[in-house]
C-alpha positions as CSV (number, residue, x, y, z in Angstrom):
1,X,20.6,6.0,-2.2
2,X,22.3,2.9,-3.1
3,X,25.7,2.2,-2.0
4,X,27.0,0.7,-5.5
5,X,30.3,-1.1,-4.3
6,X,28.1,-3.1,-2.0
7,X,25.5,-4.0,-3.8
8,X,28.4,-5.1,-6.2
9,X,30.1,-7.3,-4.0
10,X,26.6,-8.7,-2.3
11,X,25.2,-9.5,-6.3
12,X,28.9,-11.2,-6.8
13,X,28.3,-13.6,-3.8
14,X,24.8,-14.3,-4.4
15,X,23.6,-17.5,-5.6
16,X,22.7,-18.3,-9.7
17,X,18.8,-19.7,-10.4
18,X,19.4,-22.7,-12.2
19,X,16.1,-21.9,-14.6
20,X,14.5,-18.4,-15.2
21,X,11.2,-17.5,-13.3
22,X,9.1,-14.2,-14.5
23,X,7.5,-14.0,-10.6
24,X,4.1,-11.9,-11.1
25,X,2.0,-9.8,-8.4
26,X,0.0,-6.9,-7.9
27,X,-2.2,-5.1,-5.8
28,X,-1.6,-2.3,-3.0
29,X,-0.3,1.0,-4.7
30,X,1.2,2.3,-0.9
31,X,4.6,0.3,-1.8
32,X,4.8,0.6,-5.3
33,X,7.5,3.7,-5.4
34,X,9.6,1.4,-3.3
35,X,8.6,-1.7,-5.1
36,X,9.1,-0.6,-8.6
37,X,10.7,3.0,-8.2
38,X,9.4,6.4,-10.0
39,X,9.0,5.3,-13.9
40,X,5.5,4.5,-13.8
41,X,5.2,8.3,-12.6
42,X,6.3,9.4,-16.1
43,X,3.8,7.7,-18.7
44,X,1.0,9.7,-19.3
45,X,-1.6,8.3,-17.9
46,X,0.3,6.8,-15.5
47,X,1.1,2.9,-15.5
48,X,0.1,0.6,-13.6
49,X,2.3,-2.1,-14.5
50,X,6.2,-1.9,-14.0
51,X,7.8,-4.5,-15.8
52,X,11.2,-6.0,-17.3
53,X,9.3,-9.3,-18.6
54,X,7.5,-8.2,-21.6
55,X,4.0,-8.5,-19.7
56,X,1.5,-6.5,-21.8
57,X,-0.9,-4.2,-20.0
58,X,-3.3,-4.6,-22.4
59,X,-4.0,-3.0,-26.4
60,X,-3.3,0.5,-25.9
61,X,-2.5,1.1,-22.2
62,X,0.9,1.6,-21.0
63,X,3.3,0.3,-18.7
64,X,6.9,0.8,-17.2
65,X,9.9,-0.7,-16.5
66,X,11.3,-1.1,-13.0
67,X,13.3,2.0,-11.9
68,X,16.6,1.7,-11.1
69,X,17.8,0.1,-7.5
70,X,13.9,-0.2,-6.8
71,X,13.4,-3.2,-4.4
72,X,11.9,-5.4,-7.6
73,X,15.0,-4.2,-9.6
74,X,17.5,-5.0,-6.7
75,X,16.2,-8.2,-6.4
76,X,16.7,-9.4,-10.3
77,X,20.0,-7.7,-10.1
78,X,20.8,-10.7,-7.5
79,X,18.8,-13.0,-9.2
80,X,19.8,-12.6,-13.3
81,X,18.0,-14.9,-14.2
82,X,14.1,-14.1,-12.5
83,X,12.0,-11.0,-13.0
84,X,9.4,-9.5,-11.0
85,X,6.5,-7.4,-12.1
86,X,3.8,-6.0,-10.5
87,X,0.6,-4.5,-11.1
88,X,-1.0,-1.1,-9.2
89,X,-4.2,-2.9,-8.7
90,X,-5.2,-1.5,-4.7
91,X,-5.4,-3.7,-1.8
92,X,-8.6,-5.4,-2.5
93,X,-8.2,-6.0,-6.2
94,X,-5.0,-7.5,-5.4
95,X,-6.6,-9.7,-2.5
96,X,-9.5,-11.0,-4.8
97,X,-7.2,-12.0,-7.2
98,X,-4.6,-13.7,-5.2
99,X,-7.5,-15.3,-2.9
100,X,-9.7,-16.7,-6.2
101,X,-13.2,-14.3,-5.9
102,X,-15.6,-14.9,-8.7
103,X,-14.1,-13.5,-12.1
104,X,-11.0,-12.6,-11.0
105,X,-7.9,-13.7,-12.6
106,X,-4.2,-12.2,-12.4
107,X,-4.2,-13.3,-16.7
108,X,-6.9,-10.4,-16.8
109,X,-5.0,-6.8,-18.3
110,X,-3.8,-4.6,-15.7
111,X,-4.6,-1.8,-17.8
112,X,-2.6,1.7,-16.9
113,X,-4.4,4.6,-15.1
114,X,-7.3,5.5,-17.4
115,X,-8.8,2.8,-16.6
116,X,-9.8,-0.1,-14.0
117,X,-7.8,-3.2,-14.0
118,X,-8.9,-6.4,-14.7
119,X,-5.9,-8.2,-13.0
120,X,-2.3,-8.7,-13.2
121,X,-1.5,-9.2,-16.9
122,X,0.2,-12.7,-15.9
123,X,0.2,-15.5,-18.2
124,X,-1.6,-17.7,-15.7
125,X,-4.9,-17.4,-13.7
126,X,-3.3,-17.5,-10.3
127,X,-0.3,-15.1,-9.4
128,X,2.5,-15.5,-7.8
129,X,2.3,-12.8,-4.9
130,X,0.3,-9.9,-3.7
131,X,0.5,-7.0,-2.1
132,X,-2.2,-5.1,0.7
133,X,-2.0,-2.8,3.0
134,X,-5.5,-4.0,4.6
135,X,-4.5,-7.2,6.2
136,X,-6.3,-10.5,5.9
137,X,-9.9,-10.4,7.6
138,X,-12.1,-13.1,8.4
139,X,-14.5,-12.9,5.2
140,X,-11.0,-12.9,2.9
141,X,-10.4,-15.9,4.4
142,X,-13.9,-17.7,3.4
143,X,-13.0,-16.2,0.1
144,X,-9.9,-18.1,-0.1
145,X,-11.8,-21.3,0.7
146,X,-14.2,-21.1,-1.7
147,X,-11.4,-19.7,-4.2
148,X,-7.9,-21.0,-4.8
149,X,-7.9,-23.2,-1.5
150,X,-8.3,-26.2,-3.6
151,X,-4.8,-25.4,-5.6
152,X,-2.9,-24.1,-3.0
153,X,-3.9,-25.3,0.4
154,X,-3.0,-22.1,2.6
155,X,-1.9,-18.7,2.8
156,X,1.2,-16.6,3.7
157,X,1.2,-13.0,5.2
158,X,4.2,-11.0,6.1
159,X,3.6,-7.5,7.1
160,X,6.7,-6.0,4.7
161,X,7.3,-2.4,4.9
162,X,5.5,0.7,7.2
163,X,4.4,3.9,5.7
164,X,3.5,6.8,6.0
165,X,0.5,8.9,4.5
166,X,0.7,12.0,3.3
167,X,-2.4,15.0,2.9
168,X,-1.6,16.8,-0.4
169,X,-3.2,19.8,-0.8
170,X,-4.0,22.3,-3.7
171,X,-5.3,25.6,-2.2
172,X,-4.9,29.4,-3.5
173,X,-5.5,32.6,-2.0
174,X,-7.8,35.2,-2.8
175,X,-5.6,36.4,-5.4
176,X,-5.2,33.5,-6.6
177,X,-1.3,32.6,-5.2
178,X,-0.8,28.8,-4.4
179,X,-1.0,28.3,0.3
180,X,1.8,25.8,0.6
181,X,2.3,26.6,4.5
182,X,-0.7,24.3,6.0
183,X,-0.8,22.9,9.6
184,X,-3.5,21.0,10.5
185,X,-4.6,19.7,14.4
186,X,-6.1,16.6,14.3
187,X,-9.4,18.3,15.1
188,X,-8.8,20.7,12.1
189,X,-8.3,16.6,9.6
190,X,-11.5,15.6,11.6
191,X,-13.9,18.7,10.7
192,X,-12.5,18.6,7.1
193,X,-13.1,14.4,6.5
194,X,-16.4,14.2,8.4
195,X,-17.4,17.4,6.2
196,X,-18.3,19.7,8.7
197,X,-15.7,22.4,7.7
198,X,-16.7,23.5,4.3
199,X,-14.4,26.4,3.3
200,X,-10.7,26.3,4.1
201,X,-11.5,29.7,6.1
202,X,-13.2,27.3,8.4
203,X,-10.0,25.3,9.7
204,X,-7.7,28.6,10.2
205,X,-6.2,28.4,6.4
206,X,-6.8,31.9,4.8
207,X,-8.7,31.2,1.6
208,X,-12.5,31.5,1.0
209,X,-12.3,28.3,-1.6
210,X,-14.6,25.2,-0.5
211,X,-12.6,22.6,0.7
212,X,-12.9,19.8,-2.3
213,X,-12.5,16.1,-0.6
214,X,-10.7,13.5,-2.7
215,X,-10.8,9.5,-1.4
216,X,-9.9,6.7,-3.0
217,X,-12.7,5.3,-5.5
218,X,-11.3,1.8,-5.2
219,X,-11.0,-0.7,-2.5
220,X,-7.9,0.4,-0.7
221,X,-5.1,-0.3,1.9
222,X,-4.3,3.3,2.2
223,X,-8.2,4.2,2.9
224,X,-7.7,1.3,5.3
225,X,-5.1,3.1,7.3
226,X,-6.3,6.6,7.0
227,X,-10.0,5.4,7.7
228,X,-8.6,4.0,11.1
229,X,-6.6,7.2,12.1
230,X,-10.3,9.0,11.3
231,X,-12.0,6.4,13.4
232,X,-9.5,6.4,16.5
233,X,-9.5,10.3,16.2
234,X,-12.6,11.8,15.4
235,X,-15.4,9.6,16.6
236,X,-17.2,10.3,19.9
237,X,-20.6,9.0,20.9
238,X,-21.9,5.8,20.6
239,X,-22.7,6.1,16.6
240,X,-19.0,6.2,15.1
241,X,-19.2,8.8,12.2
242,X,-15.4,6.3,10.5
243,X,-15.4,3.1,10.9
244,X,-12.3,1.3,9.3
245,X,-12.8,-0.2,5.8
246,X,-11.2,-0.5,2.2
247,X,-13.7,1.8,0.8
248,X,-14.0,5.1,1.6
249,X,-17.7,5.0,0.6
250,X,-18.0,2.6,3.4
251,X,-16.2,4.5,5.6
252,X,-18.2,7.3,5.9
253,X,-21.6,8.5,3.8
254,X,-20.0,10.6,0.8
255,X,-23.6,12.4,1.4
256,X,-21.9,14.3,4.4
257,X,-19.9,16.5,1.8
258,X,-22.7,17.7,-0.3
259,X,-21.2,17.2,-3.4
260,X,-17.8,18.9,-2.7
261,X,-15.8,15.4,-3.0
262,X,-14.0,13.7,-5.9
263,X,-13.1,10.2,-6.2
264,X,-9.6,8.9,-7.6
265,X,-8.0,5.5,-8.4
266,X,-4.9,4.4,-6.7
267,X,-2.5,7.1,-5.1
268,X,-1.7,8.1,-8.4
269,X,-5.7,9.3,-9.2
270,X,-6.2,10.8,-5.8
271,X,-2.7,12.9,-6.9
272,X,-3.8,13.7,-9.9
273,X,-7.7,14.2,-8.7
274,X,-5.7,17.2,-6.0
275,X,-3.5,18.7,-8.4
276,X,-6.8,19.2,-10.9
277,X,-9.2,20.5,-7.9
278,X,-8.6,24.2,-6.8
279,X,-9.4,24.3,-2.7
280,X,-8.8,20.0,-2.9
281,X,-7.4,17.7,-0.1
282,X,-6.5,14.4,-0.3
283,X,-5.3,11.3,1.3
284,X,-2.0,9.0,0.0
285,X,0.9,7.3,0.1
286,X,3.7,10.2,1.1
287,X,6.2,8.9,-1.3
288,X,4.1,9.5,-4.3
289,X,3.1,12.9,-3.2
290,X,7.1,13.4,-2.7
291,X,7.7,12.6,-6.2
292,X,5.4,14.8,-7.9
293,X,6.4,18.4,-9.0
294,X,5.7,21.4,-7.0
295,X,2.8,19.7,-4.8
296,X,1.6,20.9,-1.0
297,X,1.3,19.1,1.5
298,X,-0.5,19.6,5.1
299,X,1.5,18.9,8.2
300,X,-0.6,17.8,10.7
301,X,-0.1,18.4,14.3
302,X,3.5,19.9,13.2
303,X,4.7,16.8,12.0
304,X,6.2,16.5,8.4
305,X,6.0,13.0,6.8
306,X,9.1,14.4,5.5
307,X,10.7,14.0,8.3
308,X,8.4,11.6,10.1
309,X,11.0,9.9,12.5
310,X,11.6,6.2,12.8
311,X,8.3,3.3,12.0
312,X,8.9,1.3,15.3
313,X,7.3,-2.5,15.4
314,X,8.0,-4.0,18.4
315,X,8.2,-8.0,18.0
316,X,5.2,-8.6,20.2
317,X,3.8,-6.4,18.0
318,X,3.5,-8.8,15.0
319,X,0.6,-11.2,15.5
320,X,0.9,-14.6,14.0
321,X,-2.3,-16.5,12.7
322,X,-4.8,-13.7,13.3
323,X,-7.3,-11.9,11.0
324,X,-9.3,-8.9,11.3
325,X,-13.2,-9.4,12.3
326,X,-16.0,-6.8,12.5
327,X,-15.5,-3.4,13.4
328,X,-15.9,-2.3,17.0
329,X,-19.6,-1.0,17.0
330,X,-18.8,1.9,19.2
331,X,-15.0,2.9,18.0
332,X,-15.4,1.8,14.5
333,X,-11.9,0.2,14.7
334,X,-10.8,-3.4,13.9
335,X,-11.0,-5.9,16.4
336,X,-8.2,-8.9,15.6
337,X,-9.4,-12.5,15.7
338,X,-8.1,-16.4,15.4
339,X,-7.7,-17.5,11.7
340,X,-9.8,-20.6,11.0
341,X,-8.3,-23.2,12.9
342,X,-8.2,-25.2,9.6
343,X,-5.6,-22.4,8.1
344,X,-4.0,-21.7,12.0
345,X,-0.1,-23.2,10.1
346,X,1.8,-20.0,12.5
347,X,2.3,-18.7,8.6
348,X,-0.1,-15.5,8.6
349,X,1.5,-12.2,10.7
350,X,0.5,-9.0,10.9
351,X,1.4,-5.7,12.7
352,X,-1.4,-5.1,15.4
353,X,-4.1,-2.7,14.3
354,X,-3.4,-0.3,17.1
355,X,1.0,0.1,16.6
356,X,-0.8,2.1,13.3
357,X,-1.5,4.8,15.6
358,X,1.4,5.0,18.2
359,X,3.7,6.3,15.6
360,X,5.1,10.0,16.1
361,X,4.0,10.8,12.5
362,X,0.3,10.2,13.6
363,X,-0.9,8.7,9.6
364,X,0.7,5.7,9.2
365,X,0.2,2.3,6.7
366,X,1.5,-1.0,6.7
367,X,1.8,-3.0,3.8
368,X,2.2,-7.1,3.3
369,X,3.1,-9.7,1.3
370,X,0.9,-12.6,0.6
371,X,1.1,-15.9,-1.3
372,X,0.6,-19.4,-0.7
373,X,1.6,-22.1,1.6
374,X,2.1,-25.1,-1.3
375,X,2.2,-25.7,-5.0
376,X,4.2,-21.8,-6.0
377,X,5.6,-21.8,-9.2
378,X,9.1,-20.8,-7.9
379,X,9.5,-21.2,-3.8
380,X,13.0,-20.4,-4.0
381,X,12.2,-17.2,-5.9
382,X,9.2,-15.8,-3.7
383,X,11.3,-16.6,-0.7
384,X,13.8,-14.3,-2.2
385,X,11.7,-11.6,-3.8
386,X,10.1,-11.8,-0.1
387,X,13.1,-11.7,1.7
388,X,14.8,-8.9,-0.1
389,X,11.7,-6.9,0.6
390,X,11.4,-7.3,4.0
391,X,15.0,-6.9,5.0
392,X,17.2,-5.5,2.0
393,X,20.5,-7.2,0.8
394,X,23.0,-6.5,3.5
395,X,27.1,-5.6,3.7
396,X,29.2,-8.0,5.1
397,X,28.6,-5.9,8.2
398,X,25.1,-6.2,8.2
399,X,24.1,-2.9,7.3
400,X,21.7,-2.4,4.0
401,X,23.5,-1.2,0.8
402,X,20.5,1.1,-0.1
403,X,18.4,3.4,0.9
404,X,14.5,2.9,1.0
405,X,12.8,6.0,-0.6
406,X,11.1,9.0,1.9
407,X,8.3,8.0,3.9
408,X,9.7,3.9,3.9
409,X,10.7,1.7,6.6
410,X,11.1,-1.9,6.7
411,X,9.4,-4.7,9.3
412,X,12.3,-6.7,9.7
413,X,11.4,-9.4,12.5
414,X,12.3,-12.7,13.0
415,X,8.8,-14.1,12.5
416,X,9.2,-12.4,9.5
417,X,11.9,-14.1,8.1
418,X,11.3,-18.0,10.1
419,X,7.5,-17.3,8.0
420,X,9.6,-16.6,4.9
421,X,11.5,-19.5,4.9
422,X,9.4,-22.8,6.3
423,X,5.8,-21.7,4.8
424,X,6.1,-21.1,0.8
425,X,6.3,-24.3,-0.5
């Protein structure tokens, strides 16, 4: 909830641009009901752009504008004369675009949710930000190198908001009457994920229906997370079943489930993949299961995402110039390593790997900000966009003057904020 008068007063203070900037980014679809708010909820199929600056999505899809006293819309409140829009592209899109892979530019359409997206639907080839829930690893980096490197030197990470994930769920008796009262153990999430519970009878919920798996189809922070909660959890011996990846499919062998899984795009698909699939579980952000009419959820363990407690990030808990390497052969989970000493400016942070799993709610994302070290379009305006993300415009007291939807918490830290304002250039 936004506390108008404040926000009044703190937009009355704040500083003019002198020339408009239309900032433009895209990428992890964790954040985006905090980003951008609940609008792109509405269209049918769901956008994937949310937009105040005209950006077209591409002939016949649709897009959205930003909801009201979202983050994005906040921030051109105190800004009047900047926009930023952003694309629901998933983690590694957004990451391939921002780095420079082969063929991918943010001009490509973002397209809406019937279909793939082929970037950002800027009107340049490079963007102005991402967003990813799977931090910077050592092969993004090589990327990068080989990519946009040679037009803007270096890159910026900022770990920006924690979240956490939700299991909606979409199972009926045998009379057919919807099971909304679900609590899972961890044991109960590991024997349905690894497939070896097959019918929801099998994990103590009373229904005979096959337990229907939906992932993520696309490269993906939020399989990120939840594929290391499955690897810390659920692997024993010295062949991990999870190992920790962007794509489900490489997470674990989809063969495992005997064709009772179904794949989705972005939160949004796996949402919509649930609330299609009689006996379905899925795997998302909890703020877009929150929003969508009359869907389950599973607890797990007792705890409610609803009322998931406090995301607590200690400040040695941020790591500054590190990426992620392989994948612990035994646990399956990411093993943090030095950036390229070439790229080691103390302008890359993320939230250790392992603070994912020492949360009381025990499924848990973060999500970051990434953009480069030299040559933006707009420093002043990223730093802002940035800034406003990661620690909210503040009272004269201090305090925020709105509320971050359910399942949200910021990573305010002052490596955050020194990263913020030294390294985009």
């Amino acid at each position: 909830m936004i506390k108008k008068a404040a926000l009044a007063a703190a937009i009355a203070s704040a500083p003019f641009a002198a020339s408009a900037t239309d900032l433009v980014g895209g990428g992890a679809t964790l954040p985006a009901v905090a980003y951008v708010g609940e609008d792109f909820t509405l269209t049918d199929p769901q956008a994937r752009l949310s937009t105040n600056a005209g950006l077209n999505p591409g002939s016949g899809f649709l897009d959205a504008p930003l909801g009201i006293d979202s983050i994005f819309d906040v921030f051109e409140q105190n800004n009047l004369s900047h926009t930023a829009s952003y694309c629901q592209t998933g983690s590694s899109t957004g990451k391939r675009v921002l780095l420079g892979a082969s063929g991918w530019s943010a001009s490509g359409n973002c397209r809406d949710y019937s279909d793939s997206p082929e970037g950002f639907s800027g009107l340049d080839a490079l963007p102005d930000f991402a967003g990813s829930d799977a931090p910077l690893t050592a092969d993004d980096i090589v990327t990068f190198q080989n990519g946009n490197e040679a037009a803007r030197t270096n890159l910026v990470q900022v770990p920006a908001l924690g979240a956490f994930l939700g299991l909606p769920i979409n199972i009926q008796d045998g009379s057919g009457n919807p099971i909304t009262n679900v609590d899972l153990s961890t044991a109960e999430v590991c024997a349905i994920f690894d497939g070896s519970a097959t019918v929801w009878s099998d994990v103590g919920v009373p229904s005979s229906q096959q337990i229907k798996v939906v992932h993520r189809s696309d490269g993906s922070g939020t399989t990120f997370a939840f594929s290391q909660y499955l690897a810390a959890n659920c692997n024993s011996g010295l062949a991990p079943t999870f190992t920790t990846q962007e794509l489900y499919s490489d997470a674990i062998s989809l063969t495992v489930y005997g064709g009772r899984d179904v794949g989705g795009s972005g939160n949004g698909g796996v949402i919509d993949a649930v609330t299609g699939t009689p006996g379905a579980i899925g795997y998302a952000n909890f703020s877009n299961v929150a929003v969508e009419p009359g869907l389950a959820y599973a607890l797990v363990e007792g705890h409610d995402p609803a009322n998931g407690g406090s995301i607590n990030v200690a400040a040695s808990d941020i790591l500054i110039d590190k990426v992620l390497g392989d994948n612990d052969s035994v646990t399956g989970l990411p093993k943090p390593e030095d950036v390229d000493s070439s790229l080691a400016q103390e302008c890359l942070a993320v939230v250790d790997p392992a603070v994912q799993l020492e949360q009381v709610y025990p499924i848990v994302a973060f999500t970051n900000l990434l953009t480069y070290t030299e040559n933006n379009n707009d420093p002043a305006a990223t730093q802002a966009l940035f800034t406003e993300v990661t620690h909210g415009t503040r009272d004269q007291n201090g305090e925020p003057v709105y509320d971050l939807p359910v399942g949200y918490a910021r990573v305010a830290s002052t490596a955050v904020s020194n990263i913020i304002s030294t390294c985009i250039n």
